[in-house]
N, C-alpha and C positions, 0 to 999 in steps of 0.2 A: 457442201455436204456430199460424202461420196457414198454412193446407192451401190448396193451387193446389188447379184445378179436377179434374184426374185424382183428385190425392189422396183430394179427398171423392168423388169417384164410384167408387172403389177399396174406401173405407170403407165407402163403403153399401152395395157389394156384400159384406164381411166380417159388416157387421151384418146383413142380409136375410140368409147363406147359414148364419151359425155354430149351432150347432161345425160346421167347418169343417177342410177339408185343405189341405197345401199343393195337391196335387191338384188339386181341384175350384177354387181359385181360379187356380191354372193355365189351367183351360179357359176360366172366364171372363175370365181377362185377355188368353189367346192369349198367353204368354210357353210361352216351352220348358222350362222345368223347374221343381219343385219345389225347387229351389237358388235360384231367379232368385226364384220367390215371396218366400221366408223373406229375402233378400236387401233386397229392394221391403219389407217389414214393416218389417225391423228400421232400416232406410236412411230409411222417409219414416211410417212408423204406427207407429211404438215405442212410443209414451208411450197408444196407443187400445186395444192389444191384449196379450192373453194367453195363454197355453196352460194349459187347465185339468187335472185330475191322468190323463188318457186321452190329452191331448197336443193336443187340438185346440183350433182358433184360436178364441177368445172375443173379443169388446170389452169394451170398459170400459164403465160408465153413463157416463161424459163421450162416449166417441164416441157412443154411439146418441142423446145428445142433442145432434148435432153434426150429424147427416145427419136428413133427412125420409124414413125407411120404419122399417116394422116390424121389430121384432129375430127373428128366424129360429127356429123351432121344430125342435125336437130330430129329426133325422130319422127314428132308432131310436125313438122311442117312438110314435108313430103304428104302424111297423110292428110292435115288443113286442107289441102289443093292450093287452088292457084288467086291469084290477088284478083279482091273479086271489082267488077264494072263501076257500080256504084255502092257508097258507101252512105250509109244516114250517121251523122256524127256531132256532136255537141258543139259551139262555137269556137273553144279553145284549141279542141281538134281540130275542126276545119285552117282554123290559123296555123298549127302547127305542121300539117301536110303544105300547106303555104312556105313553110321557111327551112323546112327541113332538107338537108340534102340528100341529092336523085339517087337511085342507085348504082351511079358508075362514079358518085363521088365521096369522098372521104366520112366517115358515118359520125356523128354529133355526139358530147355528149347532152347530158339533162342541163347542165349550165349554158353548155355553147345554144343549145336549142334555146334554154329561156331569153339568153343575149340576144339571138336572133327577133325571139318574138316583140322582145322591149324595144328593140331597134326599127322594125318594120310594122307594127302595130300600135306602136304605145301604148303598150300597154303592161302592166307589174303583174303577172297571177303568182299563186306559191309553189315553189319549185317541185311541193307534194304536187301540187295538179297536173304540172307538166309531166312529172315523172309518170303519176297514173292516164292522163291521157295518153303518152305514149306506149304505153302497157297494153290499152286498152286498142289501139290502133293495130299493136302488134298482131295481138287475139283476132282482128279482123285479117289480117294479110295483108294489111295495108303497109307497114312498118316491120321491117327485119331489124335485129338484135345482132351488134356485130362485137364479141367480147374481147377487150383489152386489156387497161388495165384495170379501166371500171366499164359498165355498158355503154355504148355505143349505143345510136340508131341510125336508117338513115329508110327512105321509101323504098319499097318492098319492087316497083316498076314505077314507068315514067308519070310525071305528074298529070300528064293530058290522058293516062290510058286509065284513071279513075275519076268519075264523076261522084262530086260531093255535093249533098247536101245536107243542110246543118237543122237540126229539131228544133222543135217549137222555137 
C-alpha cells in the first residue's frame, strides 16, 4: 500500500508517540475527537497498527520501518521507576523469573516461556496464567514487554539483582 504524504507523517507520529491514545493522537492531529482518530486508523493505517492487550495504539515493524524516527518509549515506565530489590510473587511467578530470559537476551514469548517452565519445573499451568503472571511481573518492573510480532517478555535486570519471594 502506497501512503500519501499526511499518511506517513500521521504514521510517524503513531510510531514516535506509541502506545498511544486515541487521545493524544488527537491533539497531535488537531482533529476533534477520539472517533475521528480511530476512524483516520482504521480508514488509511489499518494494515501498520494495532491495539495491544491494555488497548493502546502500537505499529507494526513494517510501519516503523516505513517512516524515518525512532519508535516511542513506553511512557509509564520511565515514570514506574526502576526494577524494584525485592519482589513478593505467587509460585508460578517465581518459577517464571526462573526460566525467563535476562535482559541482554532474546525476549520470550507466552509459549516459549510456558515450554521453558514444562521443561525445567514440570510442570503444565494454563497458557492464561502464564500470560497473566507475566502481565503481572511486568506491573512490578520485574518483566519488560518487548513488541514483535506478538509480545515478547524478558527480565526487566539481572536475575541476582532481584530477591524473590513467593506468598503463602
Amino acid at each position: 500500500m502506497s501512503l500519501t504524504d499526511e499518511e506517513r507523517d500521521r504514521l510517524a507520529d503513531v510510531v514516535r508517540l506509541q502506545p498511544t491514545k486515541n487521545g493524544e493522537l488527537e491533539d497531535a492531529w488537531g482533529l476533534d475527537s477520539g472517533s475521528e482518530v480511530h476512524s483516520y486508523l482504521e480508514d488509511h493505517l489499518k494494515e501498520y497498527y494495532y491495539r495491544d492487550d491494555d488497548s493502546l495504539i502500537r505499529t507494526t515493524a513494517e510501519a516503523n520501518d516505513l517512516v524515518d524516527v525512532e519508535p516511542g518509549v513506553e511512557p509509564d515506565a520511565v515514570a514506574r521507576g526502576a526494577v524494584p530489590e525485592t519482589v513478593r510473587v505467587s509460585e508460578l511467578e517465581a518459577r517464571v523469573i526462573d526460566v525467563l530470559a535476562g535482559p541482554d537476551e532474546r525476549s520470550q514469548s507466552v509459549v516459549s516461556v510456558l515450554g521453558a517452565l514444562r521443561e525445567a519445573h514440570e510442570t503444565d499451568p494454563e497458557v492464561d496464567a502464564v500470560r497473566r503472571a507475566l502481565r503481572s511481573l511486568e506491573r512490578q518492573n520485574v518483566v519488560e514487554v518487548v513488541y514483535r510480532t506478538v509480545p515478547t517478555f524478558r527480565l526487566a535486570a539481572a536475575r541476582d539483582e532481584i530477591a524473590v519471594e513467593t506468598e503463602g
